[in-house]
C-alpha positions as CSV (number, residue, x, y, z in Angstrom):
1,X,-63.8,-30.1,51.8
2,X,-61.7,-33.3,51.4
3,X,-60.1,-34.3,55.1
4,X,-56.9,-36.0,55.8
5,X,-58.1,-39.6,56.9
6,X,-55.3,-40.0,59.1
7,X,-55.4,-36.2,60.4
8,X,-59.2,-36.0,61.0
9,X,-58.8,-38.6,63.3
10,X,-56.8,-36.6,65.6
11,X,-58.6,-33.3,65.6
12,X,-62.1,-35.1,65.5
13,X,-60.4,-35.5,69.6
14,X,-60.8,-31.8,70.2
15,X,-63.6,-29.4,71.1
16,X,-63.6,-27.9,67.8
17,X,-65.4,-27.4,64.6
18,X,-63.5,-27.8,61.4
19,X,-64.2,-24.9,58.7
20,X,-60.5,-24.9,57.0
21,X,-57.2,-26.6,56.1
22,X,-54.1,-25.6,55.2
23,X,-50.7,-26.5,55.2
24,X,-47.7,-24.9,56.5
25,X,-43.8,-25.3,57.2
26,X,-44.3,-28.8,59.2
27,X,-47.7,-28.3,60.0
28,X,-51.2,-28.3,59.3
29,X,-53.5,-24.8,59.7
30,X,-57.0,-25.3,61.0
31,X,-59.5,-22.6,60.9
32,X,-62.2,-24.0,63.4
33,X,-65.2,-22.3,65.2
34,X,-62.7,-21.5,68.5
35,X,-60.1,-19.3,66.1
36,X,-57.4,-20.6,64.4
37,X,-55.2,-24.0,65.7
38,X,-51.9,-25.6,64.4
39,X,-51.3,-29.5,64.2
40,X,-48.1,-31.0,64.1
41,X,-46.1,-33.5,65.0
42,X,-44.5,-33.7,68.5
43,X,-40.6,-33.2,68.6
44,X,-39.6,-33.1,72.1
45,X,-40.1,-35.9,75.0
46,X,-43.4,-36.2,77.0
47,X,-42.1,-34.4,80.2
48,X,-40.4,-31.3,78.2
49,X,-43.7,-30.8,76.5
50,X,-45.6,-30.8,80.1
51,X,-43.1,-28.0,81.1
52,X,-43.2,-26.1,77.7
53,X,-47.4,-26.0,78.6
54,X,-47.0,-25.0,82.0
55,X,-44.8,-22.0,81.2
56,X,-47.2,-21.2,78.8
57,X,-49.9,-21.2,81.3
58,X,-48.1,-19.2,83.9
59,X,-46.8,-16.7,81.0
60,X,-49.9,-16.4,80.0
61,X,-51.8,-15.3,83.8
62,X,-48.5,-13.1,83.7
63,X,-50.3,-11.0,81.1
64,X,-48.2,-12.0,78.4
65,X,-51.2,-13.8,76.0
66,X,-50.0,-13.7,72.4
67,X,-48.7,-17.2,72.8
68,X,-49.2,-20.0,71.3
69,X,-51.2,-22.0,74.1
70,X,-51.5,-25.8,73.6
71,X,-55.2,-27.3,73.5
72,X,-55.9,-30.3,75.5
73,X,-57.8,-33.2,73.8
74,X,-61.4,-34.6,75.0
75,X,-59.4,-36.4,77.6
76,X,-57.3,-33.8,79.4
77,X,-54.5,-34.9,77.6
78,X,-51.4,-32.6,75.8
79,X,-51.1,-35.8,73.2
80,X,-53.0,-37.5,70.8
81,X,-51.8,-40.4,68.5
82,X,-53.3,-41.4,65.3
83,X,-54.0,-44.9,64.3
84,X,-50.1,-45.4,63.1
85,X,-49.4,-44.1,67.1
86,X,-47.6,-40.8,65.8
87,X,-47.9,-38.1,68.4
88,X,-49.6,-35.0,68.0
89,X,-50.4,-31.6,69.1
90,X,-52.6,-28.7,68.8
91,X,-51.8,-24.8,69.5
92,X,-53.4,-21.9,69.6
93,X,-52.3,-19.7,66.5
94,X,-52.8,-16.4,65.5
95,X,-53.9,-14.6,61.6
96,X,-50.3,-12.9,61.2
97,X,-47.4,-12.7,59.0
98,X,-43.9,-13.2,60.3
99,X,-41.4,-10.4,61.2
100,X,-39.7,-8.5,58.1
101,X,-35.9,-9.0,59.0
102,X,-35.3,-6.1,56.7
103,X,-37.6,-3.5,57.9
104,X,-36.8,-1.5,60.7
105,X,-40.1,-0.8,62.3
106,X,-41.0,-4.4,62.2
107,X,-37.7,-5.3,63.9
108,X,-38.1,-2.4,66.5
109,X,-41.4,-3.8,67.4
110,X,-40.2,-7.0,67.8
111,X,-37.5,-6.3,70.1
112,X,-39.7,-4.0,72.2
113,X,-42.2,-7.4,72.4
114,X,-39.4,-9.0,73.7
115,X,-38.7,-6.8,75.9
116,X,-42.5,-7.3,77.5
117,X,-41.9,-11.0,76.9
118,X,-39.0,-10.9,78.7
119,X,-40.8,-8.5,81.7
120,X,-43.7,-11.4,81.9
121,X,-41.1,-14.1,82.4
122,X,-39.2,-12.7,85.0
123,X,-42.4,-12.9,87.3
124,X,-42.4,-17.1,86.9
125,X,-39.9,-18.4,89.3
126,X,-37.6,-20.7,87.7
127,X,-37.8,-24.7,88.1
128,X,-34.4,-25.2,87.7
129,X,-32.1,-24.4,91.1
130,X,-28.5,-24.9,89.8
131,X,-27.5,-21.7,87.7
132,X,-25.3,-22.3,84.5
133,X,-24.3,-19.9,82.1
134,X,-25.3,-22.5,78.9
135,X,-24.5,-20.0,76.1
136,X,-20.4,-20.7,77.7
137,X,-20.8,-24.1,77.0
138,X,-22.1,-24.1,73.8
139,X,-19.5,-21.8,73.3
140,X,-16.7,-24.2,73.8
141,X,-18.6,-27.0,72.2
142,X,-18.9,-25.0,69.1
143,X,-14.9,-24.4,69.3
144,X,-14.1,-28.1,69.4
145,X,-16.2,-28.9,66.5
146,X,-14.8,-26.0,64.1
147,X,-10.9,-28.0,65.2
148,X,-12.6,-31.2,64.5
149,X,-13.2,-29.7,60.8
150,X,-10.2,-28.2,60.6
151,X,-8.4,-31.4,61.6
152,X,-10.0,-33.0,59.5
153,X,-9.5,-31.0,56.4
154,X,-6.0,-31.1,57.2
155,X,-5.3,-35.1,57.0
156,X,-7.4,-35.5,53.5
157,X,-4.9,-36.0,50.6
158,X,-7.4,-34.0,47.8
159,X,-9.0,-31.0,49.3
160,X,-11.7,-28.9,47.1
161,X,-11.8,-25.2,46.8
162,X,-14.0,-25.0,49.9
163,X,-11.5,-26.4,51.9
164,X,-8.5,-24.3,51.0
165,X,-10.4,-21.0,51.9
166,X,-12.4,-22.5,55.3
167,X,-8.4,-23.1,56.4
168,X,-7.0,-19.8,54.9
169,X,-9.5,-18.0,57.0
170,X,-10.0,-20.8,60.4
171,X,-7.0,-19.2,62.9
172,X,-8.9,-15.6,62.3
173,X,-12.5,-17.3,63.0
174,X,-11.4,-19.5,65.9
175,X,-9.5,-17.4,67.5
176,X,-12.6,-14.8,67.9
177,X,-14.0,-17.6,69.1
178,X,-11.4,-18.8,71.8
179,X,-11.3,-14.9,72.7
180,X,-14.9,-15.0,73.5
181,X,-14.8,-17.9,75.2
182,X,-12.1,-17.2,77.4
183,X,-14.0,-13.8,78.4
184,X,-17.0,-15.7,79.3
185,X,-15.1,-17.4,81.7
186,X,-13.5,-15.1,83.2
187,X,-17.1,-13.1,83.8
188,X,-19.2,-16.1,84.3
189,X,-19.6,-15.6,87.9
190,X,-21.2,-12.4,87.4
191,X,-23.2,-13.2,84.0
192,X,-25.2,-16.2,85.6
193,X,-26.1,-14.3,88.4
194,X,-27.5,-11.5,86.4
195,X,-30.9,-11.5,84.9
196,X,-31.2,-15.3,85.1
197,X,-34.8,-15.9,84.1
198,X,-36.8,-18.0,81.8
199,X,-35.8,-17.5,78.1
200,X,-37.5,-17.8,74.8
201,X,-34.3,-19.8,73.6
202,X,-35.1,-19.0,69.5
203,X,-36.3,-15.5,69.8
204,X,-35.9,-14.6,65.7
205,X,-38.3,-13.5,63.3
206,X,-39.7,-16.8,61.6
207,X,-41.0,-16.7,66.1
208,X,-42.2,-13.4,65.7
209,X,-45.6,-12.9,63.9
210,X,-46.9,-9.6,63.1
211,X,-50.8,-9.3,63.8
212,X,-53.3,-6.6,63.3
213,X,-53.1,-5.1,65.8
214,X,-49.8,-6.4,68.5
215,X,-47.6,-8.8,68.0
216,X,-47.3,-12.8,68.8
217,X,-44.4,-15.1,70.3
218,X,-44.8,-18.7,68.8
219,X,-42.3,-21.9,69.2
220,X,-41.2,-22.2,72.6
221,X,-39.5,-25.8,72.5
222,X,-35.8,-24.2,73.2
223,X,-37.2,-22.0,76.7
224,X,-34.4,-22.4,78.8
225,X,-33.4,-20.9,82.3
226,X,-30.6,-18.2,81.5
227,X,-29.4,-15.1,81.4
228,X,-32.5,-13.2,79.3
229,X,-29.7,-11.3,77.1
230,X,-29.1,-14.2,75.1
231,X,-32.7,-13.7,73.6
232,X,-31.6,-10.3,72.5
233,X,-28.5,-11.2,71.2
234,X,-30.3,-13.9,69.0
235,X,-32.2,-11.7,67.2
236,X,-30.0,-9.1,67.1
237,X,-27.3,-11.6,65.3
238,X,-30.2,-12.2,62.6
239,X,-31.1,-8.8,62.1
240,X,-27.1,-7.8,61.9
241,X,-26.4,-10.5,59.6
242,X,-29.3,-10.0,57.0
243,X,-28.4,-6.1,57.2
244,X,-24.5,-5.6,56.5
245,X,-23.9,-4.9,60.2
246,X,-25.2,-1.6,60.4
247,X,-24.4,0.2,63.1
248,X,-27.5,2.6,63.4
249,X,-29.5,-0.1,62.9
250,X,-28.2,-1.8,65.8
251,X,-28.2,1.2,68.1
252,X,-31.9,1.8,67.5
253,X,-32.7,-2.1,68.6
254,X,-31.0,-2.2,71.4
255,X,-32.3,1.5,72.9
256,X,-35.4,0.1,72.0
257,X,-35.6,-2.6,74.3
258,X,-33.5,-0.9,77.0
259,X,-36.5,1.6,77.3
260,X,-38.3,-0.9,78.7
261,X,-35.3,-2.9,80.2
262,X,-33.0,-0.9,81.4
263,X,-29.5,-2.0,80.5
264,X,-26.3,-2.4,83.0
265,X,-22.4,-1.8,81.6
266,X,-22.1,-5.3,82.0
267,X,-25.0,-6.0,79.7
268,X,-23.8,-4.0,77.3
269,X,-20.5,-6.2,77.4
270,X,-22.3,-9.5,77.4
271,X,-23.5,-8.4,74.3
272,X,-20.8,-7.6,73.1
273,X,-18.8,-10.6,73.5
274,X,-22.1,-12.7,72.4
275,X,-22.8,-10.6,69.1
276,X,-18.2,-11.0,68.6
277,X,-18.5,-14.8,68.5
278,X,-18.2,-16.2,65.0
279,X,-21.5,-17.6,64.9
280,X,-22.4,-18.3,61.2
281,X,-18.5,-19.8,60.6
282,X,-19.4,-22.3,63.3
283,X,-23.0,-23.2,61.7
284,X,-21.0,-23.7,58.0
285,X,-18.7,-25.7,59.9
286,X,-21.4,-27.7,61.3
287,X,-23.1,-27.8,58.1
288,X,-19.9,-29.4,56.2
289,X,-19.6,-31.7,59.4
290,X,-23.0,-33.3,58.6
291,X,-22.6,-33.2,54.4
292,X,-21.2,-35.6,52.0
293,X,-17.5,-33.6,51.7
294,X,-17.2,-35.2,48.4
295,X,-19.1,-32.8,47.0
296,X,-19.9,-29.2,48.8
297,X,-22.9,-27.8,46.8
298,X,-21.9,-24.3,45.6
299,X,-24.5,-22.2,48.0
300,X,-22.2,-23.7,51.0
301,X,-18.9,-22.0,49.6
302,X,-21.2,-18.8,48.8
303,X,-22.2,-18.7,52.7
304,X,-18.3,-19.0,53.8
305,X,-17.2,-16.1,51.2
306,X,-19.8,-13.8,52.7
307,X,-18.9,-14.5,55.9
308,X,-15.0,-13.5,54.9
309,X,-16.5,-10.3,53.3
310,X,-18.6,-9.7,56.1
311,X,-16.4,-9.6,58.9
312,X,-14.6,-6.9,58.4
313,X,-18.0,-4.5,58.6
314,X,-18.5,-6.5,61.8
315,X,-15.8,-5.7,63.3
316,X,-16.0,-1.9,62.7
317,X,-19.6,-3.1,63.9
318,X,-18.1,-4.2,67.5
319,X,-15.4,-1.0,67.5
320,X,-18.2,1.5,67.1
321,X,-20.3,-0.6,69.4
322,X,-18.2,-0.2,72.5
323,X,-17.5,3.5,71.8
324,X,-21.2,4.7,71.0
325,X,-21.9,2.9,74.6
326,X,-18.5,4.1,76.7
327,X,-17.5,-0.1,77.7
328,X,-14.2,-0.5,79.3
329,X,-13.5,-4.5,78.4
330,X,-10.5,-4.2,80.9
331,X,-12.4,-4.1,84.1
């Protein structure tokens, strides 16, 4: 076996024997003698990743243990730069695949894990004291940047195909978005003070691996204090979007995880307004934000007509949504 020079002289700082390599999205695979680790770079600041590790450790005496776990080095430490001073890290990782978006019994299982997920975190006592409803803010930021786009596609003298159809369709987009928005606020009160806990933050299926026998929760650099629904609705967005907004589909999720987590009328209406926000418009706004607009690869104005075709299947989503579960939005 042929090492990595500049990696072996990170894990050679851990209580571990080597056996095999492999490489991954962004990171490297180890098999050792103490089960199977991940190396990677580190991506967040020295005092996040102290608090991402203790939340780990807590989850974990919680009884939630299919977590990825970081491993401290020979000298105690969360950190360990190689020779070029590049920080590292090393997690506990599991023999898995990740969860099939478009199966139904993986997706079931993985929201009833998060529902145990969600059950273990709600015995840590947050850190933070001041309660926020972040997903509002967000919100609002994500309005300002689809006007910025739109502004902005306005004022240029030559627009291309993708910008004629991202302004034909904007006012309908935006607008669900200001609608949602404006709900948010007038509910916030109530929202933040409901199931405010620890959250996963990216609770989706490339997070979700698929074991033998259970199930693991990987990635926890977005955890944030809030309410726990926003999980839910993250991976309920995900699985909605890969599967044509079927509404079945998304009754079956979301009885699955109330079973174990029983849900309130206003829960149910959280989600709602959540799962209404235009979501994927923001991201392609977002995308052409960051892109060289002299030329918008093909795949980019694919993503914005399915979007259009999709919408109206979401909103007969949304209609049959607040029906099957007897919501009153007027309250």
């Amino acid at each position: 076996m042929i090492l990595s020079e500049k990696l072996s002289e990170i894990w050679e700082c851990y209580e571990m024997e080597i056996e095999s390599i492999y490489k991954g999205r962004g990171i490297t695979i180890l098999r050792t003698d103490k089960g199977i680790r991940v190396l990677q770079p580190l991506e967040t600041s020295e005092s996040r990743l102290e608090q991402e590790a203790q939340l780990k450790e807590e989850l974990y005496d919680a009884g939630y243990k299919a977590i990825d776990r970081f491993i401290r080095n020979r000298d105690g430490e969360l950190i360990t730069c190689d020779r070029y001073h590049t920080p590292f890290v090393l997690k506990e990782y599991f023999e898995g695949r990740e969860c099939n978006i478009r199966q139904e019994s993986d997706m079931l299982e993985a929201v009833t894990n998060l529902a145990k997920l969600h059950l273990a975190l709600q015995r840590i006592e947050p850190k933070v004291q001041r309660k926020e409803l972040k997903t509002l803010h967000t919100f609002q930021r994500h309005n300002q940047e689809m006007k910025r786009v739109r502004n902005y596609m306005r004022q240029i003298p030559t627009k291309s195909d993708f910008d004629y159809l991202y302004l034909s369709c904007f006012e309908k987009f935006f607008g669900q978005g200001e609608e949602v928005v404006n709900e948010l606020e007038r509910v916030k009160d109530t929202l933040i003070n409901m199931r405010w806990h620890y959250c996963h933050g990216a609770y989706h299926q490339h997070n979700v691996l698929m074991l033998k026998e259970g199930l693991a929760t990987v990635n926890f650099e977005h955890f944030m204090v809030d309410n726990q629904m926003i999980d839910l609705y993250t991976f309920l967005r995900k699985a909605m979007e890969k599967n044509e907004y079927q509404p079945e589909l998304l009754f079956h999720l979301v009885d699955a995880y109330n079973q174990l987590i029983p849900l309130s009328e206003e829960d149910y209406i959280f989600l709602y307004y959540l799962l209404r926000y235009p979501e994927k418009f923001w991201k392609i706004s977002n995308q052409y934000n960051n892109m060289n607009k002299a030329w918008i690869p093909p795949k980019t104005f694919e993503k914005l007509e399915t979007v259009i075709r999709q919408d109206t299947v979401k909103q007969q989503l949304l209609t049959e949504y607040l029906s099957h579960y007897g919501l009153n939005l007027q309250k």
